[in-house]
C-alpha positions in Angstrom: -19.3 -19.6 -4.5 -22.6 -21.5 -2.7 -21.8 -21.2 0.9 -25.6 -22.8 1.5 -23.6 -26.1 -0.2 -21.4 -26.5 2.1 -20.6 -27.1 5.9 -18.9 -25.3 8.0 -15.6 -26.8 7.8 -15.8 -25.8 3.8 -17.2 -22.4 4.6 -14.4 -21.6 6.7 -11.7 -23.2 4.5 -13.0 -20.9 1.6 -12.8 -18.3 4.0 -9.5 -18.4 4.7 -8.4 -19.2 1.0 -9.1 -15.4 0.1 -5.9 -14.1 2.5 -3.1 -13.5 0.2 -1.1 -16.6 -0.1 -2.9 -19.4 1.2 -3.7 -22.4 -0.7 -6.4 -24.9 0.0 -4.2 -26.7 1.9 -3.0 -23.9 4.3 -6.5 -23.2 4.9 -7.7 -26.2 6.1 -5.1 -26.3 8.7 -6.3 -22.8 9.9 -9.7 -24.4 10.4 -8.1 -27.0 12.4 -6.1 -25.3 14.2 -9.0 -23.3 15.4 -10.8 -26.2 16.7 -8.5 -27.6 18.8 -8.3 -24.1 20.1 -10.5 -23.3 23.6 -13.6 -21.3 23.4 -11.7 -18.1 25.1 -9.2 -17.7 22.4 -11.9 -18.3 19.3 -14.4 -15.8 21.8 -10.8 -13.6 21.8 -10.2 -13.8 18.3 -13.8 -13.1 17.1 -14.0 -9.9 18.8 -10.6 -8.6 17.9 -11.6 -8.7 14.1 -14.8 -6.9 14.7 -12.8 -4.4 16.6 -10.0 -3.9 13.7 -13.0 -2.4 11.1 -14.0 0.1 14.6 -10.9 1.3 15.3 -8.7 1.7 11.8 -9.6 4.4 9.6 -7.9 4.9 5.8 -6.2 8.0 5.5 -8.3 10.8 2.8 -4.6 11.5 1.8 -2.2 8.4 1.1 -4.8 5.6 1.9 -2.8 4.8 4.5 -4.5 2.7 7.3 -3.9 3.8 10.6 -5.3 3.4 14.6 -8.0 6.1 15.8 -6.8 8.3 17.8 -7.9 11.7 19.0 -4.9 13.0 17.4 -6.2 12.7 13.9 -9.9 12.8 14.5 -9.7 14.3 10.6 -8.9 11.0 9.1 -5.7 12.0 8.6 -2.3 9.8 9.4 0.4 10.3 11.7 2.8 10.2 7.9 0.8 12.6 6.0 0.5 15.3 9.5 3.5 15.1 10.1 5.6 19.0 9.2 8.8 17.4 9.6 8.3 14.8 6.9 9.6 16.1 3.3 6.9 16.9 1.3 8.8 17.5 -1.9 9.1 13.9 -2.4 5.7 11.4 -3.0 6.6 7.6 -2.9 3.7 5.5 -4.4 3.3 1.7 -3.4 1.3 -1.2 -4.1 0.0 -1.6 -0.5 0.0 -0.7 3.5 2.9 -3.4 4.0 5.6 -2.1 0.9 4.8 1.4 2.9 6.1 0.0 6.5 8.7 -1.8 4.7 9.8 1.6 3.6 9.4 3.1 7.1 11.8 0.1 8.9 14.4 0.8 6.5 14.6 4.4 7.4 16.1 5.3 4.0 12.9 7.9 2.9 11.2 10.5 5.0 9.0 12.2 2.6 5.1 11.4 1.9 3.4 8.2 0.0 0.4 7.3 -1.7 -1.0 4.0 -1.5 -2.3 2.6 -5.4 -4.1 -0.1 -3.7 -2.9 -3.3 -6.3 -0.9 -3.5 -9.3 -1.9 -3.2 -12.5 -2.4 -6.9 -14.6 -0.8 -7.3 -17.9 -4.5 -8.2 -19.1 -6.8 -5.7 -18.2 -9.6 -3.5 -19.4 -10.7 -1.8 -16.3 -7.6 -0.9 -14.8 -8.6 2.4 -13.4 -11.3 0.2 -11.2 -7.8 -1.7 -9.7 -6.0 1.1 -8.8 -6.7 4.5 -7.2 -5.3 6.1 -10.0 -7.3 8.8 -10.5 -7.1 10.1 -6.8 -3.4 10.0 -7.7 -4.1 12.6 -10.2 -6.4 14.7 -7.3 -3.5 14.1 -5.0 -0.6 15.7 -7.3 -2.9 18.1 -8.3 -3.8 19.6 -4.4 0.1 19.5 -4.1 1.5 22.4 -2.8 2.9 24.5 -5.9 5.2 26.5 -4.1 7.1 26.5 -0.5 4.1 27.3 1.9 3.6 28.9 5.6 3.2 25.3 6.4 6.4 24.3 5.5 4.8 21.9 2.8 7.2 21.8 0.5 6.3 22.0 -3.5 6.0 18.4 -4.8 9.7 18.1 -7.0 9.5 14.4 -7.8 7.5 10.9 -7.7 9.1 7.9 -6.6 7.6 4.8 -8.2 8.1 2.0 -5.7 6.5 -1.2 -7.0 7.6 -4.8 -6.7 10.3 -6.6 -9.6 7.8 -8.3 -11.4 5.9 -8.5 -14.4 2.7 -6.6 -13.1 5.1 -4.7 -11.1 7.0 -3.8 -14.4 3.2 -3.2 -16.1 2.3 -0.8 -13.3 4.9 1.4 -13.7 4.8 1.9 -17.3 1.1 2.3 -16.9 1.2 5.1 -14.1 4.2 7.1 -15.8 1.8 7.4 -18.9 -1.4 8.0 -17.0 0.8 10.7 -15.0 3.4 12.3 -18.2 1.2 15.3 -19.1 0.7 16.6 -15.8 4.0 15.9 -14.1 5.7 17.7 -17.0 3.1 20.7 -16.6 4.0 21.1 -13.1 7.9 20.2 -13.5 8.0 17.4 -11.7 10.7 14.5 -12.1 9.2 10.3 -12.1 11.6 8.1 -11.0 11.4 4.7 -9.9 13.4 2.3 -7.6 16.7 1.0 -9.0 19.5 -1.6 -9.3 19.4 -3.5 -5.0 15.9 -5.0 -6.1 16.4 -8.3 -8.0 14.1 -9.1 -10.4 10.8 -11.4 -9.1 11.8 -9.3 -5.4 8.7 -8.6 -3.8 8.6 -5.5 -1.8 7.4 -6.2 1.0 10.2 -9.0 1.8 13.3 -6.6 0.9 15.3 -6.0 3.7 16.7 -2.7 4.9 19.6 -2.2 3.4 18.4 -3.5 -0.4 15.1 -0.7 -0.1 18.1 1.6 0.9 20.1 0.7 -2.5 17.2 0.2 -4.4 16.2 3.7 -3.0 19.8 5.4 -3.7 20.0 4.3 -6.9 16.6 5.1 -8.2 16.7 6.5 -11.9 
């Protein structure tokens, strides 16, 4: 794309087009929306997206991203801290939101590991999509035995990945990247089950489907 082309309507428009979801259309509405908009609120707005890359950090662990805090001046998040969480239990999503999803339906309290996409039905570099092989790293530093730290040995893997065909792909594709060493170290993959109708995105699922879907995981 040749931003020098274009003006500044276009350049923002294009912008805007890369969130998730929004059409041309969409796009050019944000644009102007923002210029009917005072200069306080654009002033406002500007500084509050420089501010988001100073004050999140990504989690080493889950690839979670969370506020800076003193509290975990480590770079590690309030989840993967947290002793009272279950620890035998890893859930793996797609993305930050399918994780608070997960956290608002109050149906899981162990850990999670963020994959970062899903996996498309045509692709050759797949492991450059998803975090895949920090996966591997992360069941391999899992504990192996009950610890001082009451960190549980990691008993199962929980794949949590949105009803649809890349979803679907994803799935099959991390259960085969993940067989060999999950069976080495006796631990169980299961994925989400019936409460998720097909084409459901998980993000949108409300609390009591991720509860079924959750329950009913096979």
């Amino acid at each position: 794309m040749n931003f020098s082309d274009m003006n500044i309507i276009e350049k923002l428009t294009e912008s805007f087009k890369e969130f998730p979801g929004i059409g041309e259309r969409q796009a050019k509405r944000f644009v102007y929306f923002l210029m009917f908009k005072n200069g306080d609120y654009i002033n406002d707005l500007s500084k509050l997206i420089l501010d988001l890359k100073k004050e999140i950090a990504q989690c080493k662990q889950c690839f979670k991203f969370f506020i800076i805090s003193k509290s975990n001046e480590k770079n590690i998040c309030e989840i993967c801290k947290d002793k009272n969480v279950d620890s035998s239990k890893l859930m793996i999503v797609e993305k930050d939101s399918d994780l608070e999803s997960m956290q608002k339906s109050k149906a899981y309290n162990g850990k999670y590991f963020i994959l970062g996409g899903l996996v498309p039905v045509i692709e050759k570099n797949t492991k450059k999509k998803i975090r895949i092989e920090e996966l591997k790293q992360r069941i391999s530093n899992s504990p192996k035995m009950v610890s001082i730290e009451n960190q549980n040995k990691l008993e199962e893997i929980i794949l949590a990945f949105s009803l649809n065909l890349e979803g679907n792909h994803t799935d099959s594709y991390v259960r085969d990247e993940l067989d060999k060493k999950t069976k080495s170290l006796d631990i169980k993959i299961s994925s989400l089950g019936r409460g998720l109708s097909t084409g459901t995105e998980l993000e949108y699922s409300d609390n009591e489907t991720l509860k079924n879907a959750l329950k009913n995981r096979q």
